[in-house]
C-alpha positions as CSV (number, residue, x, y, z in Angstrom):
1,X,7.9,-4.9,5.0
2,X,4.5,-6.7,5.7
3,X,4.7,-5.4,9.2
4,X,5.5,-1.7,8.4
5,X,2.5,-1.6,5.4
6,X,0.2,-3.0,8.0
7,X,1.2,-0.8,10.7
8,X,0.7,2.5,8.0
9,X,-3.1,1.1,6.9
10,X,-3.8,0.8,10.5
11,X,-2.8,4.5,12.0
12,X,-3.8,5.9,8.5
13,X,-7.2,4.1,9.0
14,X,-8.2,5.1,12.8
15,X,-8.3,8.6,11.4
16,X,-11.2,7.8,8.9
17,X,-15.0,7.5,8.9
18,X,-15.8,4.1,10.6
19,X,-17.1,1.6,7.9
20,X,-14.1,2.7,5.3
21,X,-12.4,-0.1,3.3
22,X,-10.6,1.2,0.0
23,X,-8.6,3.0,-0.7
24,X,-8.3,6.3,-3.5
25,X,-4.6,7.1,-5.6
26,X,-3.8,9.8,-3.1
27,X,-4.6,7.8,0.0
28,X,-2.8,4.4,-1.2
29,X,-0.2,7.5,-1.9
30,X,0.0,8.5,2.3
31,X,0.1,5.1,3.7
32,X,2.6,3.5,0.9
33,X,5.0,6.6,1.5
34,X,4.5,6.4,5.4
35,X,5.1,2.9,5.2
36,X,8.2,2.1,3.6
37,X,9.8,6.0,4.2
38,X,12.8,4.0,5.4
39,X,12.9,1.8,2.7
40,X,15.7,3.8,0.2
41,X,15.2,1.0,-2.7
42,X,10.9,1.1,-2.4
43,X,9.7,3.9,-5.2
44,X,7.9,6.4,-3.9
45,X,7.4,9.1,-6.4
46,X,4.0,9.2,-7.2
47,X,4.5,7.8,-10.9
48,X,5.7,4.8,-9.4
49,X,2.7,4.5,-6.8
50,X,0.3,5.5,-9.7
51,X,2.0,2.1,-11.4
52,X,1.4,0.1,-8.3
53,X,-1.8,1.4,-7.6
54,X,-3.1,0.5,-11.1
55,X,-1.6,-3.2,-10.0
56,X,-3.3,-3.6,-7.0
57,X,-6.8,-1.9,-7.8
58,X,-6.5,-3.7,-11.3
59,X,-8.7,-0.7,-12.1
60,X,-10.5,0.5,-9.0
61,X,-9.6,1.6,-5.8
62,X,-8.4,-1.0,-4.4
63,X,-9.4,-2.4,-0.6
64,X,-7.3,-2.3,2.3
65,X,-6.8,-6.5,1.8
66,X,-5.9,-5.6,-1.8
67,X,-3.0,-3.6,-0.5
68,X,-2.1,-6.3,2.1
69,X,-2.0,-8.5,-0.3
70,X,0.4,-6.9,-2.4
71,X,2.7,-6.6,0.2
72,X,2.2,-10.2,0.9
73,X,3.0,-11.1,-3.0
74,X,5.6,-9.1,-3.2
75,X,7.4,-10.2,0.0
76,X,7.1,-14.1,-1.7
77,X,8.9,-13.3,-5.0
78,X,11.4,-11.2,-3.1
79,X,12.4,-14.8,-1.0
80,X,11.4,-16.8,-4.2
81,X,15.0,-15.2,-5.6
């Protein structure tokens, strides 16, 4: 999971303006649905990204180490079960 978000920021990211580091609702929306598209049991409807994006930004765009780091979290309470 880590790897595939990474690998998503980092394709989705060498097609922006050089400098760029956050991330808006509908771009978190391209890279999350890229990212885990093989993932059946990750939501990707947009309400659900809207909830996770409210997570991660905790009320801004969030950056692209915000996102990371959400992966990262949610990777440790998945193997914390």
């Amino acid at each position: 999971m880590n790897h595939a978000g990474e690998i998503a920021l980092q394709k989705f990211h060498r097609e922006q303006v050089a400098g760029k580091t956050r991330l808006s609702f509908e771009e978190l929306f391209i890279v999350f649905s890229n990212a885990f598209v093989f993932l059946s049991t990750m939501p990707k409807s947009q309400p659900a990204v809207k909830a996770i994006y409210g997570r991660i930004g905790k009320g801004s765009d969030p950056s692209y180490g915000d996102y990371l780091g959400w992966i990262n979290r949610a990777l440790a309470n998945k193997f914390r079960k």
